[in-house]
Backbone as CSV, one residue per row, in Angstrom:
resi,resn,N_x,N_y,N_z,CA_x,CA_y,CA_z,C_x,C_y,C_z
1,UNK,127.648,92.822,25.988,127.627,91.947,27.135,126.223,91.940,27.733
2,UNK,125.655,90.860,27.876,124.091,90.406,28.531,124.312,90.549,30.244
3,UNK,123.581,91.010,30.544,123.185,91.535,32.030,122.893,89.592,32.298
4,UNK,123.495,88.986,33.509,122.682,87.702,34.228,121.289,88.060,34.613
5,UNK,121.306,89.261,35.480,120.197,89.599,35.989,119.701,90.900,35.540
6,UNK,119.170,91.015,35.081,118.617,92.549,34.641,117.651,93.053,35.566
7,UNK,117.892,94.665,35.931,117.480,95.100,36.869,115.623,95.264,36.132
8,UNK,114.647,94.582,37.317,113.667,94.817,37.343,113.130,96.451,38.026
9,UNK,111.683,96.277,36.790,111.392,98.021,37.106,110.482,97.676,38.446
10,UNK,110.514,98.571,38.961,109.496,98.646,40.719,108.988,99.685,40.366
11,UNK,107.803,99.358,40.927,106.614,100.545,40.455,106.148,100.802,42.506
12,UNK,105.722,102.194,42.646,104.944,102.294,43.835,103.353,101.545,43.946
13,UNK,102.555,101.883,45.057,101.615,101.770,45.432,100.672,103.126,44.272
14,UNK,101.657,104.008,44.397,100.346,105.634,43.983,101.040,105.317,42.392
15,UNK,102.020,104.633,41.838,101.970,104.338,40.096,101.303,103.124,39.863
16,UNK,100.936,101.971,40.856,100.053,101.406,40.179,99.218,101.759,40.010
17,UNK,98.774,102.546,41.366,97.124,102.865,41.348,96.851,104.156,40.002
18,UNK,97.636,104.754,39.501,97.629,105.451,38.297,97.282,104.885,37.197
19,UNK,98.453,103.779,36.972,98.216,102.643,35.692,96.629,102.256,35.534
20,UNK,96.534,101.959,36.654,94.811,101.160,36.801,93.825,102.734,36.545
21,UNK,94.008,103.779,37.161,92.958,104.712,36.654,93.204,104.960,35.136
22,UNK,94.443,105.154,34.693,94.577,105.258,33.412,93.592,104.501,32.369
23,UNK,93.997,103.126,32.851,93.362,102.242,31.858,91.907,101.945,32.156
24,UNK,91.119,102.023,33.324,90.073,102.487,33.456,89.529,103.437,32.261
25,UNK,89.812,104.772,32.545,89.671,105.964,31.534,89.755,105.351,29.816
26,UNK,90.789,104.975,29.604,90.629,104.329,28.126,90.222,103.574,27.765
27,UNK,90.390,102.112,28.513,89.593,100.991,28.046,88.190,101.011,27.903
28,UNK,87.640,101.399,29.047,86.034,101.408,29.600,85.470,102.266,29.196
29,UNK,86.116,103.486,29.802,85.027,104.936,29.553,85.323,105.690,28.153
30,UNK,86.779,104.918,27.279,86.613,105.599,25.852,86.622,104.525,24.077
31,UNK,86.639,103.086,25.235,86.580,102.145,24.629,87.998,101.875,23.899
32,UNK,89.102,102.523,24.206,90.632,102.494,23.520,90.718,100.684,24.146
33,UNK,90.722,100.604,23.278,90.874,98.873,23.525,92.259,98.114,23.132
34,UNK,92.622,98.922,22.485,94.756,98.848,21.988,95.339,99.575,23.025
35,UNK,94.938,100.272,23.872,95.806,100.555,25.694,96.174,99.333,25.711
36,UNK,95.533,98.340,25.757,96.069,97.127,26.566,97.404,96.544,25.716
37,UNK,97.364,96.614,24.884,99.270,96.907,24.185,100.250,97.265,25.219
38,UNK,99.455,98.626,25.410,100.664,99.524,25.826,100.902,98.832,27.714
39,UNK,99.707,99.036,28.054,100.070,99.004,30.000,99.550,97.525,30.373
40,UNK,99.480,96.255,29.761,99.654,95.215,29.813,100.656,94.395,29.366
41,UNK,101.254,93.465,30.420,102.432,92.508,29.612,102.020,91.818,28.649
42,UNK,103.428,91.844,27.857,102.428,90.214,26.870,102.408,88.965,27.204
43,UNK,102.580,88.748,28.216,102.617,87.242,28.928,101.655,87.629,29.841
44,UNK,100.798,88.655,29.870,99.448,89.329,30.588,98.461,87.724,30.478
45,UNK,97.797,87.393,32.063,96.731,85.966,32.284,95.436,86.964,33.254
46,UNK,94.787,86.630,32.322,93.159,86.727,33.017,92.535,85.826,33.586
47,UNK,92.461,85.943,34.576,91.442,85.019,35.743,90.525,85.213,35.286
48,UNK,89.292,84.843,34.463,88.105,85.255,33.889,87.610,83.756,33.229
49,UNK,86.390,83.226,33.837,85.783,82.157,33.194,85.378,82.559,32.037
50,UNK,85.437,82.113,31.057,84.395,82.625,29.728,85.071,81.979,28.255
51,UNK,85.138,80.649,28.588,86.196,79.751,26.930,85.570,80.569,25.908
52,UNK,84.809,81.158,25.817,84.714,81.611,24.453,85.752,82.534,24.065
53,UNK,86.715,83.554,24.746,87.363,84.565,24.710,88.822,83.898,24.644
54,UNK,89.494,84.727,23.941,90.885,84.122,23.403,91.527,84.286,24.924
55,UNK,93.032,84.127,24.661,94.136,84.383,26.198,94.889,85.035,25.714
56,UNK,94.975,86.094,26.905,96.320,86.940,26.919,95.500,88.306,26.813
57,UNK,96.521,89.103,25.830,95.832,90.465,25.830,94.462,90.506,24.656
58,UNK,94.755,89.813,23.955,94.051,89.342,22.586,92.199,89.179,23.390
59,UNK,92.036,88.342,24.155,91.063,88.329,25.297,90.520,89.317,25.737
60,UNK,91.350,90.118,26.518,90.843,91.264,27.170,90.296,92.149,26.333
61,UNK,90.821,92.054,24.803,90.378,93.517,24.456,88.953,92.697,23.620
62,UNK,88.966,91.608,23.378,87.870,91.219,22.825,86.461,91.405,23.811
63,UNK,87.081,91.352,24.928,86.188,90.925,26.482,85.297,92.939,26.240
64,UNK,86.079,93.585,25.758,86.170,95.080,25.494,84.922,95.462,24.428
65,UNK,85.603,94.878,23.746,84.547,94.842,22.206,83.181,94.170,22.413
66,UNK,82.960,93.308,23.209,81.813,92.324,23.750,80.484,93.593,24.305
67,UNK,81.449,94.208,25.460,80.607,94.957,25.744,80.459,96.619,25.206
68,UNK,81.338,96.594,24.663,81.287,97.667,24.090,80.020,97.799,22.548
69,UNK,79.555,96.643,21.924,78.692,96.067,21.671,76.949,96.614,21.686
70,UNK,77.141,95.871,23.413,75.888,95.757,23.048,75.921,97.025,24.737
71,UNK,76.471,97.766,25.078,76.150,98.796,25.715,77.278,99.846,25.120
72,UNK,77.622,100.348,24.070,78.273,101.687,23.675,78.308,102.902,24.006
73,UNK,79.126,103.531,24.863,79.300,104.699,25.806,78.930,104.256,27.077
74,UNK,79.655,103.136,27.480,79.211,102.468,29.217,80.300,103.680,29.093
75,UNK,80.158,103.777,30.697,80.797,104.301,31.577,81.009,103.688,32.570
76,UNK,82.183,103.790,33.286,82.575,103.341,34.180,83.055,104.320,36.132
77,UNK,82.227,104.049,36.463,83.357,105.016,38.032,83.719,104.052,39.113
78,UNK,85.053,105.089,39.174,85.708,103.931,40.330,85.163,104.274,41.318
79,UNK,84.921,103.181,42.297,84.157,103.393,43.872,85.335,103.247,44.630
80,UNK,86.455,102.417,44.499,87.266,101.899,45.198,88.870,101.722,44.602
81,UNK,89.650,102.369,45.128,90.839,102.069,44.492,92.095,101.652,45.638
82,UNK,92.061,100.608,45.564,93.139,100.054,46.473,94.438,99.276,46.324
83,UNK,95.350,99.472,47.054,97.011,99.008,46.624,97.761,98.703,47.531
84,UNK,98.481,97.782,47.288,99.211,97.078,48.781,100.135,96.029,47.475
85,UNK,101.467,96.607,47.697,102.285,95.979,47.383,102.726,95.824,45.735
86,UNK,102.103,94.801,44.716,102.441,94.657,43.318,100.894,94.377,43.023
87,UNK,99.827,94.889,44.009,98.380,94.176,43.221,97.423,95.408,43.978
88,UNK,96.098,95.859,42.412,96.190,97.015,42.797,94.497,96.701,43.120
89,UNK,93.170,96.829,43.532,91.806,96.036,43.685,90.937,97.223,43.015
90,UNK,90.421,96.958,41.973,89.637,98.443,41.534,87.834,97.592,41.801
91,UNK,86.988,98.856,42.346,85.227,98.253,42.377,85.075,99.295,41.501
92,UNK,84.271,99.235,40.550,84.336,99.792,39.487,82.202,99.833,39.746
93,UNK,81.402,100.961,39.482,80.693,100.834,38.892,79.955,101.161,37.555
94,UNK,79.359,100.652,36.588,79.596,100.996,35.329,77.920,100.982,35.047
95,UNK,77.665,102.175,34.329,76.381,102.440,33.428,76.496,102.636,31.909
96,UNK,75.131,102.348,31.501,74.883,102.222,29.911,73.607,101.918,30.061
97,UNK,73.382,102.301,28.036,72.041,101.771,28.036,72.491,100.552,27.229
98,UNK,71.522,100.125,26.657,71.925,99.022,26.089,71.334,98.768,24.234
99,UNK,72.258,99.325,23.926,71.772,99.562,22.496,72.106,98.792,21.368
100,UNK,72.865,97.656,21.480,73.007,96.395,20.797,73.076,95.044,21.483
101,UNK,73.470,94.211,20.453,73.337,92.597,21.248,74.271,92.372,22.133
102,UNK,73.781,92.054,23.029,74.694,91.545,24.070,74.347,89.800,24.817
103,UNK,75.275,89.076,24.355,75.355,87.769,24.910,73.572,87.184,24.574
104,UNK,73.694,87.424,23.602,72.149,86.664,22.743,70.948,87.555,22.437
105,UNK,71.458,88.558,23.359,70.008,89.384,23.858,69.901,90.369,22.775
106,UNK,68.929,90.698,22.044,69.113,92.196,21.369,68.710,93.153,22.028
107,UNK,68.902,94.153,21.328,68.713,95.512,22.076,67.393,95.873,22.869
108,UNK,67.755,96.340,24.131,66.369,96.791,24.595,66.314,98.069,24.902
109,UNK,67.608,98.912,25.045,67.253,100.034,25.311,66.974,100.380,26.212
110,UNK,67.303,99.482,27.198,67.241,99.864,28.499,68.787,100.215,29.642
111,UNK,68.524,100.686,30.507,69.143,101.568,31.577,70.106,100.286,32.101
112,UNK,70.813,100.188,32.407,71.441,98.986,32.785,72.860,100.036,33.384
113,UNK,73.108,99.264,35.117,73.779,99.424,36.033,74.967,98.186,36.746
114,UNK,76.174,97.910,36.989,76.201,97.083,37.414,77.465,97.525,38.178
115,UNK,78.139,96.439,38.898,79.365,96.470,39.542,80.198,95.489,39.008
116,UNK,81.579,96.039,39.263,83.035,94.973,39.051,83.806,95.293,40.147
117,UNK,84.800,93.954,40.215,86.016,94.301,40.904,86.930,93.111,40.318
118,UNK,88.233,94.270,40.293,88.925,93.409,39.880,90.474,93.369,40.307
119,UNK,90.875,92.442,40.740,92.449,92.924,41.039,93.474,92.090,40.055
120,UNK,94.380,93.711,40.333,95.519,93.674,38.696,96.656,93.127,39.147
121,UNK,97.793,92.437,39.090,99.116,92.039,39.895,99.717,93.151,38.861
122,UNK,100.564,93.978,38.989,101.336,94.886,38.368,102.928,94.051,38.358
123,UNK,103.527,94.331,37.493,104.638,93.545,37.292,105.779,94.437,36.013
124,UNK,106.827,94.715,36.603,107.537,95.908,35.957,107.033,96.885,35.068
125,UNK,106.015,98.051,36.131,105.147,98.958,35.189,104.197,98.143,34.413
126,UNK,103.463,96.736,34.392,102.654,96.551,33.524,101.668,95.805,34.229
127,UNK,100.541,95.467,33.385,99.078,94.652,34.169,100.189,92.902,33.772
128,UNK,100.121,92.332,34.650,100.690,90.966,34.335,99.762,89.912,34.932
129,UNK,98.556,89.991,35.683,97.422,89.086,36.069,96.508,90.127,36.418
130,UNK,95.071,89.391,35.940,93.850,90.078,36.164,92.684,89.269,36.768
131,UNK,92.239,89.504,38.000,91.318,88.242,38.462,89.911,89.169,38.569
132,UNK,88.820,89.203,37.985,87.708,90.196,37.487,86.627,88.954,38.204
133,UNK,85.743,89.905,38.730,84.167,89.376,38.956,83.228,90.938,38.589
134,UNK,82.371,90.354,37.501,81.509,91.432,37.139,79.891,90.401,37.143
135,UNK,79.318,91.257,37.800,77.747,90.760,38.049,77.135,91.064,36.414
136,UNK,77.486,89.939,35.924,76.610,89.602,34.688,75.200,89.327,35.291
137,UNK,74.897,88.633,35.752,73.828,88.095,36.364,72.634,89.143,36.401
138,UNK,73.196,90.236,36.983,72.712,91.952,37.390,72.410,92.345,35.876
139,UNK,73.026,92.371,34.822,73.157,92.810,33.477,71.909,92.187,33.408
140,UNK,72.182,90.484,32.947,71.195,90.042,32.065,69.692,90.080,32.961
141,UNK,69.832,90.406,34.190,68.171,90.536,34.432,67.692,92.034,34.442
142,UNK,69.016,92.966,34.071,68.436,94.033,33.756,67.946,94.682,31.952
143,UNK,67.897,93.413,31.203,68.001,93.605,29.965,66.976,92.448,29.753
144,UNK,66.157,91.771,30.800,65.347,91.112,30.669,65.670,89.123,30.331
145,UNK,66.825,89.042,29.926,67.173,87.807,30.046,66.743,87.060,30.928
146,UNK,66.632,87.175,31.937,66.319,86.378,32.647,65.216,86.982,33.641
147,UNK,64.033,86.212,34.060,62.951,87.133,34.577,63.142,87.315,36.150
148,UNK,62.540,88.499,36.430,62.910,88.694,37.772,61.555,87.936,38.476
149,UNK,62.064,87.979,39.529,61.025,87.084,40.601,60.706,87.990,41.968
């Protein structure tokens, strides 16, 4: 017999904010880029301009591999971890050097710093929307792309 309504999972404020350090830790700081299998839905939507990158989870982890690329062993620390309700806001700041191509540029080998934030909608234990702003801008003039003034 099929449930009409099947009981949805409810997650707290202190298990989202877990989920999100979790996947912090793997995605970013160990490059596990198949986490997003596990603690993303598969009907998972990224708020993220960038047509070149597929949709869904398929996206994100490519978005992974991009930078994982052309800065290998970024790191990431959270500055900010915040939660209110089903959406969790992480400011993330992230270092690397930059030791392959990244978005045209080849390697320079240089020190490169930047910031993100991004907020996750959590949706029965899983990431189910992601709306990300990361200062590319900051990247590519720290890798010389673009000249400073």
């Amino acid at each position: 017999m099929v449930e009409p309504n099947p009981p949805t999972v409810t997650t707290t404020t202190d298990e989202n904010k877990r989920l999100i350090r979790r996947f912090v830790q793997e995605f970013k700081n160990k490059a596990n880029h198949g986490i997003v299998d596990e603690l993303f839905s598969p009907r998972f939507e990224h708020h993220f301009k960038d047509p070149r990158l597929p949709k869904g989870r398929e996206g994100m982890k490519a978005l992974g591999g991009v930078v994982v690329k052309g800065f290998p062993g970024v790191q990431a620390t959270i500055e900010d971890l915040l939660a209110e309700g089903n959406k969790v806001v992480e400011r993330t700041t992230a270092r690397a050097t930059q030791k392959g191509e990244f978005n045209g540029v080849p390697a320079t080998g240089n020190k490169v710093a930047w910031s993100e934030i991004h907020i996750y909608r959590i949706e029965g234990g899983k990431v189910a929307e992601l709306w990300s702003e990361i200062d590319f801008l900051g990247i590519m003039l720290q890798i010389g792309a673009i000249p400073a003034q």
